[in-house]
C-alpha angles and dihedrals in degrees: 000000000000138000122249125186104191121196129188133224122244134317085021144117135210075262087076084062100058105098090037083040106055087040092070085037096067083044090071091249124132119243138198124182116201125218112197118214122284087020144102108347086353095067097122091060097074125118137138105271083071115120151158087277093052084051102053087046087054090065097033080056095051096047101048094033081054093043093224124170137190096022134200097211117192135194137199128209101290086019093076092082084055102050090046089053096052101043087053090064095048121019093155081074092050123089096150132026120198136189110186105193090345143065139204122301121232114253114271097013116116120224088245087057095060086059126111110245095252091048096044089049095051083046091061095049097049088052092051098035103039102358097067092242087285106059136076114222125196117257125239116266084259102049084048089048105046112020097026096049090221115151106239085184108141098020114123116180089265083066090032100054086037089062088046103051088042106046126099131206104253126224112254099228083070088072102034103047116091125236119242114210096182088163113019109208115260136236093277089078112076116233128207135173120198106199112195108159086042134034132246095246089063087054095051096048081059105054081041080058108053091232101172085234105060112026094098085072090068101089135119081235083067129112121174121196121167117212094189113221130093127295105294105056092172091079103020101048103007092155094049099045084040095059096040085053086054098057094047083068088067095056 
């Protein structure tokens, strides 16, 4: 049996998890689905001062109030910069890292900044015109889609209304702030990414490449597995992401 924390991108909350969830579950795994501030059932905590930091103290908190040990922490798209964070505070906690259509920021660079111009830009309006100058609203499908550059393959309007109804305007601080990354975990931690909306081979040209963002995954420490489908697994292929979750635990 092993020990999953499981935390959503954003807009989401642990609800997102609970195919993928109650697949690992009958596996005989423990689960834990994590709600961020201001997300999912903890809506009503949202306010301005909310921030990367709030967010990665969400999931430190969870982990030692709960006394778990040898974790599986996954992250989802924006929820990379929170599970890096995490990990990095306390890696003794940590067996397994993974980025599920994601991957690990670079110290001292914000969510909004990894941004292309016209998204980050659309970001910023959303935030002034629907978002209060201080939330982050989710996009239109279209928005997501075409400006964004987020894969909507697999999502049929049961999913889609699913993420809508769901989804939570974000607080802003959650995306400007920068991550820290004081003491980077080591190579004892194993690292996976799991890529879904682009394949493995693109990553490694990549690495081959030297591109800044993506040379820490170059490591020995390092393991790569596609579950081909758009960007939110978790509701387009739940089975599949559920069972290569599952094997990482073997590893």
């Amino acid at each position: 049996m092993a020990t999953y924390v499981l935390v959503p991108g954003a807009w989401l909350g642990a609800w997102a998890w609970d195919r993928v969830a109650a697949g690992l579950r009958e596996g005989g795994h423990d689960v834990h689905p994590v709600s961020l501030t201001g997300l999912g059932e903890r809506a009503s905590e949202a306010e301005r001062t909310v921030d990367l930091e709030t967010y990665i103290a969400d999931v430190v908190d969870r982990i030692e109030a709960e006394d778990l040990a040898d974790v599986i922490l996954v992250g989802h798209s924006y929820a990379g910069m929170v599970v890096t964070g995490a990990a990095e505070r306390i890696p003794d906690r940590i067996s397994r890292l993974v980025y599920v259509d994601s991957g690990p920021f670079p110290d001292g660079t914000s969510f909004l900044e990894t941004m292309e111009p016209e998204a980050r830009e659309l970001t910023q309006r959303l935030i002034e015109e629907r978002g209060q100058g201080w939330l982050w609203p989710m996009p239109t499908w279209e928005e997501l889609e075409g400006i964004m550059h987020a894969s909507l393959e697999g999502l049929g309007e049961p999913e889609r209304e699913a993420m809508r109804a769901g989804a939570e305007p974000q607080p802003s601080g959650t995306i400007t702030e920068p991550l820290r990354r004081p003491s980077p975990v080591g190579a004892d931690v194993r690292k996976v990414l799991v890529t879904s909306s682009f394949p493995v081979a693109q990553v490694k040209e990549m690495i081959a490449g030297g591109h800044p963002w993506f040379v820490e995954l170059a490591g020995p420490e390092w393991r790569f597995v596609e579950v081909p489908t758009g960007h939110w697994p978790m509701f387009s292929a739940p089975d599949a992401l559920g069972e290569a979750l599952d094997q990482i635990a073997a590893w």
